[in-house]
DRENDREN-67834 format. One line per 8 residues: number of its first residue (from 0); their letters; for each residue x, y, z of C-alpha. Coordinates in nm, 2 decimals. Each point is the difference from the previous one (the first is absolute). Layout:
NUM	a	X,Y,Z  ...
END
This chain:
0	xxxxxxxx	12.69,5.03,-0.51  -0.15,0.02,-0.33  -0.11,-0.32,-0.02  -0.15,-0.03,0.41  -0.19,0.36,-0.20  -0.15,-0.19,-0.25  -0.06,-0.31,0.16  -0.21,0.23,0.26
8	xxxxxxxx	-0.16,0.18,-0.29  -0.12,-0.36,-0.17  -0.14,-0.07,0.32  -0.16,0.38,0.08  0.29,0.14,0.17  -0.13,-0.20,0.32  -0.35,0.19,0.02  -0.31,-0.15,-0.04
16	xxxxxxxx	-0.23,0.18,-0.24  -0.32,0.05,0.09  -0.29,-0.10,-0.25  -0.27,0.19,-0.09  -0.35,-0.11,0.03  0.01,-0.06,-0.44  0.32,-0.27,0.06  -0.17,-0.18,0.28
24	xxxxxxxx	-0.36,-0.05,-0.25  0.22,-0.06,-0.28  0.20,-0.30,0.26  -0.32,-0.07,0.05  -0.17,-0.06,-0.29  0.35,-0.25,-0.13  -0.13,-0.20,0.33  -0.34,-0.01,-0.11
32	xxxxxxxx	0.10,-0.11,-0.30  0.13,-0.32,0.12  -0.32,-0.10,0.12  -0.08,-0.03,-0.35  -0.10,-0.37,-0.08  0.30,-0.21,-0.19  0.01,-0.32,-0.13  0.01,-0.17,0.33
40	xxxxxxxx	-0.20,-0.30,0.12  -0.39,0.12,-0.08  0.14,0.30,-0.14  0.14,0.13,0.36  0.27,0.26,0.01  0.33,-0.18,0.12  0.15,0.30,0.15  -0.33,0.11,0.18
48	xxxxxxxx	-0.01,-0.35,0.14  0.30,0.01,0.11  -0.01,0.36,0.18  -0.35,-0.10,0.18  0.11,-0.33,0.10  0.33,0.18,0.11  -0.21,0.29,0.19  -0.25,-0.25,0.17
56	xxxxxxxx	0.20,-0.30,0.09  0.36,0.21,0.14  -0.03,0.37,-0.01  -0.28,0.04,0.20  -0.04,-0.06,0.35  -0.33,-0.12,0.20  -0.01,0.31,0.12  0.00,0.16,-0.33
64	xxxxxxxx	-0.27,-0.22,-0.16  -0.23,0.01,0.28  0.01,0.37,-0.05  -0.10,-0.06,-0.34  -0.24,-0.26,0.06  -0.17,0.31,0.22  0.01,0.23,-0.27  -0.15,-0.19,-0.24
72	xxxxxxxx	-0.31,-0.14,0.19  -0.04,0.35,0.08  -0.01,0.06,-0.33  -0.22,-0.29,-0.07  -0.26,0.12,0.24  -0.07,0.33,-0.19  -0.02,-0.18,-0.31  -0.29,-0.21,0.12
80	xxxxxxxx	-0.18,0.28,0.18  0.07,0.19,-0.35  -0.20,-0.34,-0.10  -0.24,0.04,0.17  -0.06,0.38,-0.10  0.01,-0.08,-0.32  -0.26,-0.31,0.04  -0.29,0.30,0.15
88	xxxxxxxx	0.09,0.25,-0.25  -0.05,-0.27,-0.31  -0.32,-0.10,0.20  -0.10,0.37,-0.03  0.05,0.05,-0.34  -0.17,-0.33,-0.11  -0.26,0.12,0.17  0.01,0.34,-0.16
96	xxxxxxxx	-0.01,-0.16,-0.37  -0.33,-0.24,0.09  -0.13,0.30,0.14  0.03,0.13,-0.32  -0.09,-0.29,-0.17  -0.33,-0.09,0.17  -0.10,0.33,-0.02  0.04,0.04,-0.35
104	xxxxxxxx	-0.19,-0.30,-0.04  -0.30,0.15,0.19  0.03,0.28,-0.23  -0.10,-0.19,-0.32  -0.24,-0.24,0.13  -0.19,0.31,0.13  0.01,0.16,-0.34  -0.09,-0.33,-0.23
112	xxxxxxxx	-0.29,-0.08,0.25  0.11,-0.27,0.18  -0.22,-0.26,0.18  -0.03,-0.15,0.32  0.17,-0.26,-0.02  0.30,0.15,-0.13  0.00,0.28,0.29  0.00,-0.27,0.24
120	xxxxxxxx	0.32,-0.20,-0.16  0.21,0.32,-0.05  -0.09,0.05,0.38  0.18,-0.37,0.06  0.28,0.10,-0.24  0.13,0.27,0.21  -0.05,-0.13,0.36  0.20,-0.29,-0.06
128	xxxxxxxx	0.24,0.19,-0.25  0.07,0.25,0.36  -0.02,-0.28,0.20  0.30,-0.17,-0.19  0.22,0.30,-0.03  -0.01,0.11,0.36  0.06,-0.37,0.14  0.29,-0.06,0.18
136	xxxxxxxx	0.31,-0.15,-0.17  0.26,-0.23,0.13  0.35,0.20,0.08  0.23,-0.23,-0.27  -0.29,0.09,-0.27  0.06,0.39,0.12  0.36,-0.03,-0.01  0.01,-0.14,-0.31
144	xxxxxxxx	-0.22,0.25,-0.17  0.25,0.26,0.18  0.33,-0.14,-0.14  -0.18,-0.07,-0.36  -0.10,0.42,0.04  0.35,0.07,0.10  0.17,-0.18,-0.27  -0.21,0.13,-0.24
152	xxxxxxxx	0.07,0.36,0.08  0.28,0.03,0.01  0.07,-0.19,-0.36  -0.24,0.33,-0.09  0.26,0.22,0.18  0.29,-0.15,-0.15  -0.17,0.08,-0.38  -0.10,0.33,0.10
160	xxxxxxxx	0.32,0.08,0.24  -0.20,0.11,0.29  -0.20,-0.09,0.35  -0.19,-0.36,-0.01  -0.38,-0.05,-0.02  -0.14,0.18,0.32  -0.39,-0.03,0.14  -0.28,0.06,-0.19
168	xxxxxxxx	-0.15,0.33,0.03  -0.37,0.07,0.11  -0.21,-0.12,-0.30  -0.22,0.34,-0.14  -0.20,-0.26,-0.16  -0.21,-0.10,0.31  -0.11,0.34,0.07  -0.16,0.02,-0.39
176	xxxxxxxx	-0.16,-0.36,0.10  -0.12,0.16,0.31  -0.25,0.21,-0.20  -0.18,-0.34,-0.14  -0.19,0.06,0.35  -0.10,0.34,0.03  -0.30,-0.07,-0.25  -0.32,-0.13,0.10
184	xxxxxxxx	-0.04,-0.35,-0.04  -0.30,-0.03,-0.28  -0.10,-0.38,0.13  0.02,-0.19,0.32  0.22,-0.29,-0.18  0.21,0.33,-0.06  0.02,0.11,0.33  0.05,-0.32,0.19
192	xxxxxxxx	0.30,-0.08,-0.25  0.20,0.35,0.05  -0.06,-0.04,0.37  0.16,-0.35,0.02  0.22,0.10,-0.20  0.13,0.29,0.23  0.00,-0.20,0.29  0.20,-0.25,-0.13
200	xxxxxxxx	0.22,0.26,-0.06  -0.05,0.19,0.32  0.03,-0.39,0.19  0.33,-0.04,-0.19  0.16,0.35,0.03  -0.04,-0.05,0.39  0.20,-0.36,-0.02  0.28,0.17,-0.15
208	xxxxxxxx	-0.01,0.30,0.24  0.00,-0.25,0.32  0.29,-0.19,-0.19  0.21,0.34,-0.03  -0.06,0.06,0.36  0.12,-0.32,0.12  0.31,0.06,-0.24  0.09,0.33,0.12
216	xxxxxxxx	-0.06,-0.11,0.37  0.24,-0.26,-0.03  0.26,0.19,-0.24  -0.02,0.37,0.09  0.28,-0.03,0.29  0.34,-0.03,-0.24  -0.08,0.31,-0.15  0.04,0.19,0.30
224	xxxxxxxx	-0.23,0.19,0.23  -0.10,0.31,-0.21  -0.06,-0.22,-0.33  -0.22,-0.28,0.29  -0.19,0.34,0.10  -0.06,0.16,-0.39  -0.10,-0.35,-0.13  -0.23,-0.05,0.32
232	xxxxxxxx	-0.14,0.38,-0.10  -0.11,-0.11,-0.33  -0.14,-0.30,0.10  -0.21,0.19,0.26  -0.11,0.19,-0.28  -0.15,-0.26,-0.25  -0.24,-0.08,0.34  -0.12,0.32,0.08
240	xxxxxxxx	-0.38,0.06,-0.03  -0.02,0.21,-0.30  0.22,-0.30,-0.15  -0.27,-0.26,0.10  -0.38,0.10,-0.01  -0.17,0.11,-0.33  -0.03,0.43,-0.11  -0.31,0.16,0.06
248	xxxxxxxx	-0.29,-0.09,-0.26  0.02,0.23,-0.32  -0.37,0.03,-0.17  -0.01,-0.21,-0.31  0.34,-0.20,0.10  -0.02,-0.40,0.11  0.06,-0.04,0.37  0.32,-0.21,-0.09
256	xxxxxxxx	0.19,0.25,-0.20  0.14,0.16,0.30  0.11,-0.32,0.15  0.17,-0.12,-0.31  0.15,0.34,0.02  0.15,-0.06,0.36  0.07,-0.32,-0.07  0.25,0.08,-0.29
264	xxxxxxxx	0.16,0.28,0.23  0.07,-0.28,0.22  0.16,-0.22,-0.32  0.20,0.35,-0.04  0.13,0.02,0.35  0.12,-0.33,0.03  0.18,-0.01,-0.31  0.14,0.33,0.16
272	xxxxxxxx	0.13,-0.14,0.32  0.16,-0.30,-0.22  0.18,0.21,-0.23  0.13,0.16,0.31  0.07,-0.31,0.19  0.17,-0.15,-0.28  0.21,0.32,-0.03  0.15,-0.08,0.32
280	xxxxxxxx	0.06,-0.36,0.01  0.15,0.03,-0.32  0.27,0.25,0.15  0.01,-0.27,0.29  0.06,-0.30,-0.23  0.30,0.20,-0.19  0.27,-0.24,0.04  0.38,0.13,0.02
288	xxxxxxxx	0.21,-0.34,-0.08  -0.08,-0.33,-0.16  0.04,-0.26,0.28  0.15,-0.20,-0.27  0.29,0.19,-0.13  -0.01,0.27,0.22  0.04,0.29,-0.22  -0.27,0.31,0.01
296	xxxxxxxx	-0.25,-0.01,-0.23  -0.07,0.27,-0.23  0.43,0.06,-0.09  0.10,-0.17,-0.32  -0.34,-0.07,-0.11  -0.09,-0.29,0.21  -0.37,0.05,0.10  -0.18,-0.19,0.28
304	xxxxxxxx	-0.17,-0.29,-0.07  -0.28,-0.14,0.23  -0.09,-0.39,0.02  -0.28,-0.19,0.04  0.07,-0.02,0.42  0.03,0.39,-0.01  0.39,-0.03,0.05  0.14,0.26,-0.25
312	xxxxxxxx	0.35,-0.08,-0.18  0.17,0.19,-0.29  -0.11,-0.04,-0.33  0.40,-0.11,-0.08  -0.01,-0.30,0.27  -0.35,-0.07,-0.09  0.10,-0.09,-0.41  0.23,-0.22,0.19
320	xxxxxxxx	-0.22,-0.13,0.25  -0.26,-0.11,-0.20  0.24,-0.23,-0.24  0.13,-0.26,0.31  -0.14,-0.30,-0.08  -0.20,-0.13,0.11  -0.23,0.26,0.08  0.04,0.35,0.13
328	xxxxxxxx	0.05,0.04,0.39  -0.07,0.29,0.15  0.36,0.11,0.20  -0.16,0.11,0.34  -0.23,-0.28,0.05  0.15,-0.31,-0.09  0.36,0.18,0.04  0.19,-0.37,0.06
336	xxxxxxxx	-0.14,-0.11,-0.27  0.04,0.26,-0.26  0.38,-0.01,0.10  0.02,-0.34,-0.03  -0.17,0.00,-0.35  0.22,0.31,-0.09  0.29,-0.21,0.08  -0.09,-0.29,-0.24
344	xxxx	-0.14,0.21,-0.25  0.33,0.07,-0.15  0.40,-0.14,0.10  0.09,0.26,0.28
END
């Protein structure tokens, strides 16, 4: 009896303990581990080879990876709208900073005298300076400037142990620039350079606006009636009349001040509605499991990593990922592929 006692004992008296949520990250993080690269073919992990190739080519059924196909081109999809967010905001703080820059310029050529002809060529600078930074960009240039913004913050979150890089805040510097137009113009040159000026900035504040509508037409639905309704709100109120026409005259004050003033109210708004939108397709694009391994991201230490296509993997399968020669695959859209190469990448 004494023996059948400790026999049960060795083996937890025929209970199963339960593990607390510190034993299951601590499993978790020895599995992670193993995702570490070894000296494998191309530097590969053997054993996370192995287990992929295992999890993709037996374990899983069609079912099963169809449902994770579905996920992750869920996924996918709020990472380029998230793209595309990101592509207007930049726009808008570009913008912003020739705003300033023009502006400034204006500022010292009225103070040194400036003559006509240089009026007129500061006049070309900054219409086709707007012009270029509110034109529209091809979506693999606005993903790429997206996944180049992600990576870098969160390799500034890692140093600093907190949130990634999120979007830019309204720029206080374009209402000081705003005041270059509430004196009176002393020449004509003067005069017919600040008013190009500001409606080349007026012309391309309004492209970006009818970009942002289209955007949050087309993307408002996923994040659910009441957020469609708040961000349809907002927009409403960027267009309202008191938004759009010029403030009443003030004696000794140029015409244009109060529509430079309106339009950076505008700038302010729509970076506004952004920050908001990109609030929410943010929470939207949170993934809960790497289609890859399948573990949840966030336990062990294992952040999410998102790829050129949008497609986000784990930071652990992406060290991997990126080592099988001959060039990196992304998992979801070539899937054969990538488990074919996994398999030849190393002696499985």
């Amino acid at each position: 009896g004494g023996r059948a006692t400790s026999r049960r004992r060795a083996r937890g008296g025929g209970k199963t303990r339960r593990r607390s949520v510190a034993d299951l990250i601590e499993e978790l993080k020895v599995r992670r581990a193993s995702n570490e690269p070894e000296e494998g073919k191309g530097g590969v992990s053997p054993r996370w080879a192995a287990r992929i190739a295992q999890l993709h080519q037996g374990k899983l059924s069609a079912e099963e990876k169809g449902k994770v196909h579905k996920r992750a081109e869920q996924i996918r999809s709020v990472q380029r709208a998230r793209a595309k967010c990101h592509s207007i905001a930049l726009k808008g703080a570009n913008l912003g900073l020739g705003v300033q820059q023009h502006v400034g310029q204006l500022s010292v050529m009225r103070e040194s005298g400036a003559d006509s002809m240089r009026w007129e060529q500061a006049s070309v600078q900054a219409n086709t300076h707007f012009r270029t930074v509110s034109s529209k960009v091809s979506e693999d240039a606005e993903v790429l400037s997206f996944v180049k913004r992600l990576d870098a913050g969160e390799r500034s979150a890692a140093a600093a142990g907190g949130a990634g890089a999120g979007m830019q805040q309204p720029d206080p510097g374009i209402r000081a620039a705003v005041e270059e137009f509430k004196g009176m113009p002393s020449t004509e040159e003067e005069s017919a350079c600040k008013f190009a000026v500001y409606e080349a900035w007026a012309s391309a504040t309004l492209s970006i606006r009818g970009e942002l509508h289209a955007f949050v037409k087309d993307h408002a639905q996923p994040l659910g009636s009441k957020a469609s309704a708040d961000m349809a709100q907002r927009l409403e109120g960027i267009d309202v009349p008191s938004n759009m026409r010029a403030a009443d005259a003030q004696p000794g004050v140029w015409f244009v001040y109060g529509m430079a003033q309106q339009v950076c109210k505008n700038m302010e708004a729509m970076t506004h509605v952004l920050r908001k939108f990109e609030g929410g397709l943010e929470r939207l694009g949170g993934s809960v499991e790497c289609p890859v391994c399948l573990e949840p991201f966030g336990l062990g230490g294992s952040r999410p990593h998102v790829l050129a296509c949008c497609h986000t993997v784990c930071e652990g399968c992406w060290s991997n990922i990126r080592r099988i020669p001959p060039a990196p695959l992304c998992p979801i859209c070539r899937s054969a592929d990538f488990v074919a190469a996994l398999s030849n990448s190393v002696d499985i």
